[in-house]
C-alpha positions in Angstrom: -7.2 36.6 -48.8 -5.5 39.0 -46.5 -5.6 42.8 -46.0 -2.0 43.4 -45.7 0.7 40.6 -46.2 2.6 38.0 -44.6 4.0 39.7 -41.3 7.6 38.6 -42.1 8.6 42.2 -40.5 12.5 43.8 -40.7 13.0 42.4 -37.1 12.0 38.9 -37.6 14.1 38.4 -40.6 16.8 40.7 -38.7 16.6 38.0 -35.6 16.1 34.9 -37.9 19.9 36.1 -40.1 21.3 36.7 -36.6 20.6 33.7 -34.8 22.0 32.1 -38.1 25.6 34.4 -37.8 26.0 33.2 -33.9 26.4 30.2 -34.8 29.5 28.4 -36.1 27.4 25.4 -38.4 27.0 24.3 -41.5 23.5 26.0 -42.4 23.6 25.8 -46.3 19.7 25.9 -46.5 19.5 29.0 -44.7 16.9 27.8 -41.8 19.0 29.0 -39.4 19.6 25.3 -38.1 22.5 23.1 -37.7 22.1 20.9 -40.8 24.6 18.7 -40.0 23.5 18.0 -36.6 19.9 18.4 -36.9 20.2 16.8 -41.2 17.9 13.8 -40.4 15.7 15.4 -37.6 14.9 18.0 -39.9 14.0 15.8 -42.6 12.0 13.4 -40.5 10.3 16.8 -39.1 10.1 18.4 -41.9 6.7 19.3 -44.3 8.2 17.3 -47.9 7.1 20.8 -49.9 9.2 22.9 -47.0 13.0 24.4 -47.1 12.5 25.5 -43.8 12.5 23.7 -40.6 9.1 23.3 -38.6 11.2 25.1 -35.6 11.3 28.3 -38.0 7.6 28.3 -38.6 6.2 27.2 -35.3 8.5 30.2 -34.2 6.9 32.3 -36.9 3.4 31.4 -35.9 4.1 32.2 -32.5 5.7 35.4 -33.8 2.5 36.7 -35.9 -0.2 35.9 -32.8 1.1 38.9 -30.9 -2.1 39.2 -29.1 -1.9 35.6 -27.9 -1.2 34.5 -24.3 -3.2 35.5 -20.9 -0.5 38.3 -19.6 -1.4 39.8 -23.2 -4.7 40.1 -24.8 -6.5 37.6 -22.4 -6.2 34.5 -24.8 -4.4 31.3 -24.8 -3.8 30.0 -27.7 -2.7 26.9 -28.4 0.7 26.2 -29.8 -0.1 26.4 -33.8 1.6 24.3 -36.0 0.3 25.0 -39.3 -0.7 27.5 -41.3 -4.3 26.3 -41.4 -3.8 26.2 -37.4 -3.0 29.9 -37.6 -5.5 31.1 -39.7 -8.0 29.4 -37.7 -6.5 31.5 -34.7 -6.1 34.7 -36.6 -10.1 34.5 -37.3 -11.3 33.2 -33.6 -9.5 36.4 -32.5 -11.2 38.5 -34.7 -14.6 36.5 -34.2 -14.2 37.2 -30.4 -13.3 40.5 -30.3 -16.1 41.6 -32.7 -18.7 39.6 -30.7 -17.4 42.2 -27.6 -17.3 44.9 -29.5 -21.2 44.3 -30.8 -22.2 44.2 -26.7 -20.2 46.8 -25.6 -21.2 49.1 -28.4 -24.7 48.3 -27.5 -24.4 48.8 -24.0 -22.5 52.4 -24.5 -25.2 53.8 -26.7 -28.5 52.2 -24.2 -26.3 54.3 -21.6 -26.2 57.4 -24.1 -29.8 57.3 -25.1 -30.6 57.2 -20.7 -28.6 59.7 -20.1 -30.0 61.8 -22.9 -33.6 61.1 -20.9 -32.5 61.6 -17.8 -33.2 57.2 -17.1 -31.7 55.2 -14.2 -31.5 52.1 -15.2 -28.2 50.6 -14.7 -26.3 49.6 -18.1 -23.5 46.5 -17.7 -20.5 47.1 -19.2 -18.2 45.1 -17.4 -15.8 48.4 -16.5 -14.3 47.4 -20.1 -12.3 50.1 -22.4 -14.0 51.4 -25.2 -10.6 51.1 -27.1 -7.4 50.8 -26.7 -6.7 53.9 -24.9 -2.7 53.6 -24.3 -1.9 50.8 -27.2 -1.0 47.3 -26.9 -2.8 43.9 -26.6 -2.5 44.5 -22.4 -6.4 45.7 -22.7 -8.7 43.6 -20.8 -11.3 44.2 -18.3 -11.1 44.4 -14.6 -12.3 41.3 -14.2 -9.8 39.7 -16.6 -11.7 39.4 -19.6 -10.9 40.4 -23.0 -11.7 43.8 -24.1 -12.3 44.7 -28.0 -9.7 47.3 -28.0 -7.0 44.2 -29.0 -8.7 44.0 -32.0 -7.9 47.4 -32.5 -4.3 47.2 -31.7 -4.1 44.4 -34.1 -4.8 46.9 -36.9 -2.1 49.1 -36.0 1.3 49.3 -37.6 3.5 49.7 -35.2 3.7 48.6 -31.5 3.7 51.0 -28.6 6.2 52.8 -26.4 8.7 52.2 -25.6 9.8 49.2 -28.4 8.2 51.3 -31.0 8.6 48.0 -33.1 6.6 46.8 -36.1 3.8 45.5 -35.5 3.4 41.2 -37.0 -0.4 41.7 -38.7 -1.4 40.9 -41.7 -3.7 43.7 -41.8 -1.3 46.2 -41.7 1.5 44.7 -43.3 3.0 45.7 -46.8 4.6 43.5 -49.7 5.9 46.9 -50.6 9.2 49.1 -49.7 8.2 52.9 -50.8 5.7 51.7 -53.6 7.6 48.8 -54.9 8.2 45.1 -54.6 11.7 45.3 -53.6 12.2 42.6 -51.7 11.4 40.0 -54.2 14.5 41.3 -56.4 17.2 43.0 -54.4 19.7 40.8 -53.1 20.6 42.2 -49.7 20.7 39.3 -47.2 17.8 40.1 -45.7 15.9 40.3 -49.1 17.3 36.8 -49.7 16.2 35.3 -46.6 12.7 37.7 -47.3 11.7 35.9 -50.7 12.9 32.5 -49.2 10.3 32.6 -46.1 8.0 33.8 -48.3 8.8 31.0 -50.9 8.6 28.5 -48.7 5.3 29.9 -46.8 3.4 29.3 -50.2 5.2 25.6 -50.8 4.8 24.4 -47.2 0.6 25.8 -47.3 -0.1 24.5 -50.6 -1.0 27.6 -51.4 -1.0 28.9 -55.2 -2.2 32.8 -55.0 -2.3 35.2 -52.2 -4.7 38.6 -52.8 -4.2 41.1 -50.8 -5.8 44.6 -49.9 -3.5 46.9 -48.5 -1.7 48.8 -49.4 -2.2 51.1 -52.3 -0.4 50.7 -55.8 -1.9 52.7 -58.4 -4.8 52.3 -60.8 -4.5 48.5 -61.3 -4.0 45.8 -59.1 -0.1 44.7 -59.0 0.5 41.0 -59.8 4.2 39.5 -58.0 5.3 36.1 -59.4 6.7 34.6 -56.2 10.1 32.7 -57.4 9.7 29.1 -57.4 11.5 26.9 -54.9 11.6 24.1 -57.2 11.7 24.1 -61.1 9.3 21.9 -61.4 7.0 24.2 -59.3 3.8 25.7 -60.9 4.1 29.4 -60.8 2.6 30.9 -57.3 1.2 34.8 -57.6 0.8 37.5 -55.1 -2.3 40.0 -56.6 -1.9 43.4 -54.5 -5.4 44.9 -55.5 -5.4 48.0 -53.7 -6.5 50.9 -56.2 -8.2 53.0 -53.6 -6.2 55.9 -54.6 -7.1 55.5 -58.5 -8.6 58.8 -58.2 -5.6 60.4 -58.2 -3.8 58.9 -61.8 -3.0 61.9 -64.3 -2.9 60.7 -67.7 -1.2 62.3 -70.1 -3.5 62.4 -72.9 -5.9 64.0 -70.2 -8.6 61.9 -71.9 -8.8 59.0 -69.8 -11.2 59.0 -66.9 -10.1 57.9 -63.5 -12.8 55.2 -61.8 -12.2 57.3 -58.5 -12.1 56.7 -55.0 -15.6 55.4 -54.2 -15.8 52.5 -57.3 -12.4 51.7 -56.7 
């Protein structure tokens, strides 16, 4: 499970197709790699259910830690490798930050019930931000230690000024282009190269069905079939159960009720 989707955002797919076009190679599987060159590296490198090269994902799993490294967030993370490697990371971040953010919210509301009595007593709070004031995973405290507030960032959309670029979280991120699954059917490049990460994400994680919160799609949960990679392939789903605006549905036999927003 994961509150948004994968974050295989407009600019990583953007970069991954450019990298590809710079260079004059035979690349017929579309990893942006020399297959000729790199053929039997790649396939000594490469996971057997994987299209992609293990260059492309470590890349990618670099890609979606944005918080990770000391001149960001405060954490160094190990270079992950696999997708149970990043999950692992994804959910010591979050364990972290939320054991910060349970003793600094302590601390701030000790200091508020003082002050409210007119007390003394000194309250500890490490000169840390209560949240992340000016955006971006550069929030840690004085003394170098990581402050919640990264947390925070990590459930924003969009990165601050002045890249104003997407934000790689999988909390915030959408299987969706204005309400539909577009990018599993158009055939733009970039939706091409899209469904193929995507593909070979579920393949190369032995993974069968993704669910997913965000974001909203109606009354019912959508299901996406992810194509298969190989024919032989089981099918692979994507379940986009977000129905927190089920509230809103007009029927038009008027006699259906709507569950609503709070038992959606």
């Amino acid at each position: 499970f994961i509150h948004g989707s994968l974050p295989f955002t407009t600019n990583f797919v953007a970069e991954h197709l450019q990298k590809r076009d710079n260079n004059n190679y035979d690349d017929s599987d579309g990893d942006g790699y020399d297959d000729t060159k790199n053929r039997a590296e790649s396939n000594n490198s490469r996971d057997s259910n994987s299209i992609l090269d293990d260059k492309f994902w470590i890349n990618f799993y670099q890609y979606a830690m944005p918080f990770a490294g000391k001149d960001k967030s405060g954490y160094d993370v190990e270079p992950v490798q696999n997708t149970v490697e990043w999950v692992d990371a994804l959910n010591s971040f979050a364990y972290d930050q939320t054991k910060i953010w349970s003793r600094k919210i302590a601390a701030a509301e000790e200091k508020h019930y003082l002050s409210l009595n007119g007390g003394k007593k000194k309250i500890d709070e490490e000169q840390q931000p209560m949240w992340s004031s000016a955006g971006g995973y550069q929030n840690v405290s004085s003394e170098g230690k990581p402050a919640f507030g990264s947390l925070n960032q990590y459930g924003m959309g969009w990165l601050p000024f002045p890249g104003r670029e997407k934000n790689p979280t999988v909390i915030y991120d959408s299987w969706l282009v204005e309400g539909m699954p577009h990018r599993f059917y158009e055939n733009s490049k970039e939706d091409v190269a899209y469904r193929k990460m995507v593909c070979d994400f579920f393949s190369r994680s032995n993974i069968d069905v993704i669910v997913t919160g965000h974001q909203p799609v109606g009354d019912i949960p959508l299901t996406i079939q992810v194509p298969k990679t190989k024919e032989a392939d089981r099918p692979k789903f994507i379940i986009a159960a977000d129905t927190s605006y089920s509230g809103d549905t007009t029927w038009m036999d008027n006699k259906r009720q709507n569950l609503g927003r709070a038992t959606s």
